[in-house]
C-alpha positions as CSV (number, residue, x, y, z in Angstrom):
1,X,-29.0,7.9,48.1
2,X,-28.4,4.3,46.7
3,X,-26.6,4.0,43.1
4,X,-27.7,1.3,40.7
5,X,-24.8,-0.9,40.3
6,X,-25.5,-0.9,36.2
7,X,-25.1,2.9,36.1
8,X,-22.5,3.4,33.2
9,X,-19.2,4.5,34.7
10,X,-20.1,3.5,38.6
11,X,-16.6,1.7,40.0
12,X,-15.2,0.6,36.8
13,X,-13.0,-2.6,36.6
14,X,-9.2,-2.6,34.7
15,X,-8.9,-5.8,32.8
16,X,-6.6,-7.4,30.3
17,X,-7.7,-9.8,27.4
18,X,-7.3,-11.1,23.9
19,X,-9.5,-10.6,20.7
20,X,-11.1,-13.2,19.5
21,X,-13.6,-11.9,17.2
22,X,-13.6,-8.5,15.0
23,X,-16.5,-9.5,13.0
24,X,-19.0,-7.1,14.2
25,X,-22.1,-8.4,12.9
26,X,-23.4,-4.4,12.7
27,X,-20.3,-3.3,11.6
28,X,-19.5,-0.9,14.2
29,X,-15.7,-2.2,15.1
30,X,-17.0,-4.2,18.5
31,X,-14.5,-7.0,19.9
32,X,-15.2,-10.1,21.5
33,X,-12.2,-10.1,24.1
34,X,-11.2,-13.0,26.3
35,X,-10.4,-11.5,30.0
36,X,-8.1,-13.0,31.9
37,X,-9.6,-13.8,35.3
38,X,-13.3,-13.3,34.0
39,X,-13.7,-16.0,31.6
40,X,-12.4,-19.8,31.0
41,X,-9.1,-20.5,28.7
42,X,-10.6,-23.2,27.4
43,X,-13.5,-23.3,24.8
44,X,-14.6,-26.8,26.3
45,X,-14.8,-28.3,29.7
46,X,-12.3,-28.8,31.8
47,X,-11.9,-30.6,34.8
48,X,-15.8,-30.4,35.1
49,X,-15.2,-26.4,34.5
50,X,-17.6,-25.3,31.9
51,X,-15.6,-23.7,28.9
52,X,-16.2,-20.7,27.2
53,X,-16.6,-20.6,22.9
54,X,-15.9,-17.3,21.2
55,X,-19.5,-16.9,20.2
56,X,-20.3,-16.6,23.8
57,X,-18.1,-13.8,24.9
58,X,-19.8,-10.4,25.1
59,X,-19.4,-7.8,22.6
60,X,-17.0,-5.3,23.8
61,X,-17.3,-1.7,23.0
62,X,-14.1,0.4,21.4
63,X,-12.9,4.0,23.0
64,X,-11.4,5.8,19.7
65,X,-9.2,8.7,19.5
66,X,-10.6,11.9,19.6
67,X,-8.9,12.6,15.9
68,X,-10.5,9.6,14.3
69,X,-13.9,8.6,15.7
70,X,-16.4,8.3,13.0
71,X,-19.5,9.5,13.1
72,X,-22.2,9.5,10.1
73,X,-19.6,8.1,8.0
74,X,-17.1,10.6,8.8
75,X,-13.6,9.8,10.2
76,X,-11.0,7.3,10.6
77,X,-11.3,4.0,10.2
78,X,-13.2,2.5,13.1
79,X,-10.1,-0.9,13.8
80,X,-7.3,-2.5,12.7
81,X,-7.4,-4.8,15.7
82,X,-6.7,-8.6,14.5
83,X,-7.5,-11.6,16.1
84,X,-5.2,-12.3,19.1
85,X,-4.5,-8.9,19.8
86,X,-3.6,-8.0,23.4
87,X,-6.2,-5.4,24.7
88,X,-6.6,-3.5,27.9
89,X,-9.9,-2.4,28.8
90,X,-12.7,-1.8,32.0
91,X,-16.5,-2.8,32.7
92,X,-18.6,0.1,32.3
93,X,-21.1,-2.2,34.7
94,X,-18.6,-2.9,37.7
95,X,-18.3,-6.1,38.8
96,X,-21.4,-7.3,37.0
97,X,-18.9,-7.5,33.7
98,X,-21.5,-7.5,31.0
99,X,-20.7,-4.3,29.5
100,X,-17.0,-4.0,28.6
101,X,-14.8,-1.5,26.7
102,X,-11.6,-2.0,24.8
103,X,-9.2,0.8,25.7
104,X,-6.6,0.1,23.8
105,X,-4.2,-2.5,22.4
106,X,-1.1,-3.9,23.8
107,X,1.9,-4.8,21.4
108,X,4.3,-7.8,22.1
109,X,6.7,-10.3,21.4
110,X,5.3,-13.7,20.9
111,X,6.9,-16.6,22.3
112,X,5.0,-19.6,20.9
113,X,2.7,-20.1,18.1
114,X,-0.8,-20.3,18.1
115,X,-2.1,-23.8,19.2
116,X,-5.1,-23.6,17.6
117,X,-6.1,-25.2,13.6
118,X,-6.4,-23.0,10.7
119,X,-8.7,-25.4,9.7
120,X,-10.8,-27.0,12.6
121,X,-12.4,-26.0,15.7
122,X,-10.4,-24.0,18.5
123,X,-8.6,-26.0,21.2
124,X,-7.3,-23.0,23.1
125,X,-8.6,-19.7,24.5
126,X,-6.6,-16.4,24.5
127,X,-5.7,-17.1,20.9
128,X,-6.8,-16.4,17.9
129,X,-9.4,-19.0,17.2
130,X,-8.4,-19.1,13.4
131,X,-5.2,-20.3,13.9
132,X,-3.6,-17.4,12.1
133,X,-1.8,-14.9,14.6
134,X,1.2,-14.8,15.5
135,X,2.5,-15.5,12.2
136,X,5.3,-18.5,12.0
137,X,5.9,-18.2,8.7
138,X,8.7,-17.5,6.2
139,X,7.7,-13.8,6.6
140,X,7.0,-13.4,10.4
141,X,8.9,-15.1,13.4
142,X,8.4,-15.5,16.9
143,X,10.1,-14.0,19.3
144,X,9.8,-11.2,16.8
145,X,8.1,-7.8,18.1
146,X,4.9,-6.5,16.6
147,X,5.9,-3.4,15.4
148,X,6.7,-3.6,11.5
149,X,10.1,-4.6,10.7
150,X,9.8,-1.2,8.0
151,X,9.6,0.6,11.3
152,X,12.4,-1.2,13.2
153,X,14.8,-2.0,10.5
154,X,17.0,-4.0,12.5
155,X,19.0,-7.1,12.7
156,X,17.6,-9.5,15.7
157,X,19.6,-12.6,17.1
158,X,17.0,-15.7,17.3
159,X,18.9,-18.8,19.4
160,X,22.5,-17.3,18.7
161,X,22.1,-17.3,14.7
162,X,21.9,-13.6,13.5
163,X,18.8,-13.0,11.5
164,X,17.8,-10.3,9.2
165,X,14.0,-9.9,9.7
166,X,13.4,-8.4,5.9
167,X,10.6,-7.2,4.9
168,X,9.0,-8.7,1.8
169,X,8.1,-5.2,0.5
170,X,11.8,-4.9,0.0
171,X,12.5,-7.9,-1.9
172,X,8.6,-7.6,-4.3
173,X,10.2,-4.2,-5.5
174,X,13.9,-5.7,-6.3
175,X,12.7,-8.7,-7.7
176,X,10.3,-6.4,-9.9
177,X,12.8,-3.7,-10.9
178,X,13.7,-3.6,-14.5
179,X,15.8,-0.8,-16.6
180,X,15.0,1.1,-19.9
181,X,17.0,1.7,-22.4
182,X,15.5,5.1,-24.5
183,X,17.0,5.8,-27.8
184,X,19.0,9.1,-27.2
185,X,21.5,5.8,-25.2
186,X,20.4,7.3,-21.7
187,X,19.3,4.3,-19.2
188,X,16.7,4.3,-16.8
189,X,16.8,2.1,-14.2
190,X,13.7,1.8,-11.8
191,X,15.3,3.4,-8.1
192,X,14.3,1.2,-5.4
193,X,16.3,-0.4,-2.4
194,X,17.8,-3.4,-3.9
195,X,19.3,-5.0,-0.4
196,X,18.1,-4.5,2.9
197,X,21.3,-2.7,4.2
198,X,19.7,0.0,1.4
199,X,16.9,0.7,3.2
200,X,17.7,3.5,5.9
201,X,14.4,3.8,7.9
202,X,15.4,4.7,11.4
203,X,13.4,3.4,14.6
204,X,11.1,5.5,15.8
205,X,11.2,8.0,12.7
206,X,9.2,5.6,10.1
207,X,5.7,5.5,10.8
208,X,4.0,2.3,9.2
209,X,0.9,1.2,8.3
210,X,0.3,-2.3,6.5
211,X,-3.2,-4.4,6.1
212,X,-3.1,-7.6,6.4
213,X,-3.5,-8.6,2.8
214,X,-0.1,-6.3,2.2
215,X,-1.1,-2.6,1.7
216,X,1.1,-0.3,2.9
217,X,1.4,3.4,3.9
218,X,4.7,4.4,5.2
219,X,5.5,8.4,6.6
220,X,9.7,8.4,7.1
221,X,11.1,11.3,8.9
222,X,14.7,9.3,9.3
223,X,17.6,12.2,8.6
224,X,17.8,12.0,4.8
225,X,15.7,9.6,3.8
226,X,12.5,11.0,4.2
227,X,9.9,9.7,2.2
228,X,6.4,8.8,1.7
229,X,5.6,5.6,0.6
230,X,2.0,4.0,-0.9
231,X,2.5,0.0,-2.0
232,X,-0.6,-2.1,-3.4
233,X,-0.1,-5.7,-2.5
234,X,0.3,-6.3,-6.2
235,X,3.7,-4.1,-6.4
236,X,2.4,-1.1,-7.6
237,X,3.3,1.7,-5.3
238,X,4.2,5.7,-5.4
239,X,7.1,6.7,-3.2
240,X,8.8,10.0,-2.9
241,X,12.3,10.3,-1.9
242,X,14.0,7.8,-0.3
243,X,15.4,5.6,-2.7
244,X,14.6,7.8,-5.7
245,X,16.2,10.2,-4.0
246,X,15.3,14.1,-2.3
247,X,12.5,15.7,-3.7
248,X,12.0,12.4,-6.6
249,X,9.1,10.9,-7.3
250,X,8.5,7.5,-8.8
251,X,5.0,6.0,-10.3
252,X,5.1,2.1,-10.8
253,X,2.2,0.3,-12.3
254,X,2.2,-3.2,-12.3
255,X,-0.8,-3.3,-14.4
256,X,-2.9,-0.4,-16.9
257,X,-2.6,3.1,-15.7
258,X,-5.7,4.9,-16.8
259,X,-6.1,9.0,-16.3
260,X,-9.4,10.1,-16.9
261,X,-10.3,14.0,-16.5
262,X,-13.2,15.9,-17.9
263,X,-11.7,19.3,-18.3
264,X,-8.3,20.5,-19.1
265,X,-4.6,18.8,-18.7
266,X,-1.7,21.0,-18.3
267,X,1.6,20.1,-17.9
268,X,4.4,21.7,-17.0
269,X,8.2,20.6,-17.2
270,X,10.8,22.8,-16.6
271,X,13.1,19.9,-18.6
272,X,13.0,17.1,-20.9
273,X,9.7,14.8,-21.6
274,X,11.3,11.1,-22.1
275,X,8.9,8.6,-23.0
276,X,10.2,4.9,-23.9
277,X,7.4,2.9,-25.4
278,X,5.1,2.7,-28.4
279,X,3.4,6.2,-28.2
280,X,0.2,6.5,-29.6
281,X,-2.3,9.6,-29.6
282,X,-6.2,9.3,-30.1
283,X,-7.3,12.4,-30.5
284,X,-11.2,13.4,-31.0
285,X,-11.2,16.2,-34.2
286,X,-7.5,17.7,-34.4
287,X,-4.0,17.5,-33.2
288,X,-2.2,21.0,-33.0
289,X,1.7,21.2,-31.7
290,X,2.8,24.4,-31.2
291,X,6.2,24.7,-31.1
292,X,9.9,26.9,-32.1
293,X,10.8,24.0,-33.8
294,X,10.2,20.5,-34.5
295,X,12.4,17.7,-35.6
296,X,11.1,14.0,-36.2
297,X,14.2,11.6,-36.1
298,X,13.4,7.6,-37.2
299,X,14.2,5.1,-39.7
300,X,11.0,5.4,-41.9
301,X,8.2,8.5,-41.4
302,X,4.5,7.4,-42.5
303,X,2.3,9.9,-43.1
304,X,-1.2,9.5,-44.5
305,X,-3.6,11.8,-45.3
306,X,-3.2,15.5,-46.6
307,X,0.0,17.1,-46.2
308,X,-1.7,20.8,-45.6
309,X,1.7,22.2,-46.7
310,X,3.7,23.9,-49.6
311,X,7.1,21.9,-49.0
312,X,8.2,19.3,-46.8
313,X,11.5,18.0,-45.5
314,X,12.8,15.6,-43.5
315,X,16.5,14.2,-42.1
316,X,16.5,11.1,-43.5
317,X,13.8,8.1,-44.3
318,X,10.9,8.5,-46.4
319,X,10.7,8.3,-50.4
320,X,7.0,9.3,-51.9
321,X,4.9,11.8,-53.9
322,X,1.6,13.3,-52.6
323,X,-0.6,15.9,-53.7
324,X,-1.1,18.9,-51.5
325,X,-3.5,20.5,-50.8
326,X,-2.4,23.5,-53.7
327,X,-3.0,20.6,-55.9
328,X,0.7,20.3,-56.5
329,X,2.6,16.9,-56.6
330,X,5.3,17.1,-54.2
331,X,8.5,14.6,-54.6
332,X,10.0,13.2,-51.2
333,X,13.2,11.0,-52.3
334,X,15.0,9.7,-49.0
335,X,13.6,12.1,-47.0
336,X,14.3,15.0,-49.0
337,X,11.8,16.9,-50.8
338,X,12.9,16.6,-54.7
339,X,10.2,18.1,-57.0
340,X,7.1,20.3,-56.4
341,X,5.2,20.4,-59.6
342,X,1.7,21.3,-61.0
343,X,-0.7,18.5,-60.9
């Protein structure tokens, strides 16, 4: 019995490449790879060898985990693969080499930079033809591995001179961190890790996620200082423990925070409420505080409108006369209800 030679799956060929397109026109997370072996370095001729563009490199299937792969919308998300990613792959045709899946990626530790323009044409093949990756800038290094420095929080020696490769995400939420002062005299300083000796993420224990515009998502299962960790490129982020401490939880907001819910809110706080700030309430028909007891402590106390009640008294502050709603004048002089007569 003869087999056709493009049967899917018929003597498959290993290969190694690097990605030099993740703009799947269909949106379905294909890669056009490189190969090495299979296809030109060069994007023009050379030596009377034909080059090879980008554009011209088959699209190249992706195998995803078994966890992840979406199907009707469901799922993971379908890459994170960048440009000049290391890849490992085979040809589902054989040696024909038309029909090739990416297995998986390969990390590294980049010797040179890229060779290529971030703002002309490619020169060089197995790069990324944008010029872009490997980073060699003030945040990124060569001779740096991939992995995040959040997950490797270490110290690497670059030619001799020791080098702390910090993470900006360390230095956006120092620079950022501001205390409050509430009246009661108790500060509040925001908890973050000011230095980078602060920050005790272990390596392998801190599992990290960034985009490349900045996002991140950090899961840290280092010994006492586990945490989880959600940072918006802008410097607002969530993050419980770590820093804040065990079982801590701190909300910053860079911008508005707006909580919108179309039933009921309930709160509830086994200690103090402390809220620094201009407090105001907007409330649709009525305002109810139920309550043991009450007490109001400022400077001056406004209040307009009916008073719906036979006496009032206060601390300190206020000196006025209203009517209530018995149709008696009541007297408030420095706070202190004086006189309650008949109108």
């Amino acid at each position: 019995m003869k087999v056709k030679q493009e049967f899917f799956g018929f003597n498959p060929i290993m290969w190694m490449g690097v990605v030099e397109d993740n703009e799947d026109p269909i949106k379905l997370g294909r890669l056009k790879v490189r190969i090495f072996g299979w296809h030109n370095g060069s994007p023009t001729e050379v030596d009377k060898e034909p080059g090879v563009k980008t554009e011209d490199l088959p699209w190249a299937q992706i195998m995803m985990p078994v966890a992840t792969g979406p199907n009707s919308g469901t799922g993971g998300p379908v890459t994170g693969i960048q440009q000049g990613t290391w890849v490992m792959g085979i040809f589902l045709d054989g040696e024909i080499g038309r029909e090739p899946l990416v297995l998986g990626s390969i990390p590294g530790i980049p010797m040179q930079g890229n060779p290529n323009p971030t703002d002309g044409d490619p020169v060089e093949g197995f790069y990324d033809p944008d010029g872009i990756y490997p980073k060699t800038t003030k945040d990124w290094s060569l001779e740096e591995p991939d992995t995040n420095r959040l997950a490797r929080n270490d110290n690497v020696q670059v030619h001799g001179d020791t080098e702390d490769f910090v993470h900006t995400v360390i230095q956006k939420k120092s620079n950022r961190a501001h205390k409050t002062v509430f009246a009661s005299g108790f500060e509040l300083e925001e908890p973050v890790a000011k230095t980078w000796a602060d920050f005790k993420a272990k390596y392998p224990d801190n599992k990290v996620l960034e985009t490349k515009s900045g996002h991140i998502f950090e899961i840290d299962d280092t010994p006492t200082f586990e945490r989880i960790h959600v940072y918006h490129k802008n410097g607002s982020y969530i993050e419980m423990g770590g820093a804040c401490g065990p079982a801590n939880r701190i909300d910053k907001v860079t911008g508005d925070w707006y909580t919108m819910i179309d039933r009921n809110w309930y709160k509830a706080v086994a200690g103090d409420i402390n809220t620094a700030g201009r407090h105001i309430s907007f409330n649709g028909k009525t305002f109810v505080v139920k309550s043991q007891s009450m007490t109001v402590m400022a400077p001056n106390v406004v209040v307009s409108g009916k008073v719906l009640a036979g006496t009032l008294a206060s601390q300190t502050g206020a000196t006025d006369s209203f009517v209530d709603v018995n149709g008696k004048v009541v007297t408030v002089t420095d706070g202190i209800v004086t006189s309650v007569t008949e109108a």
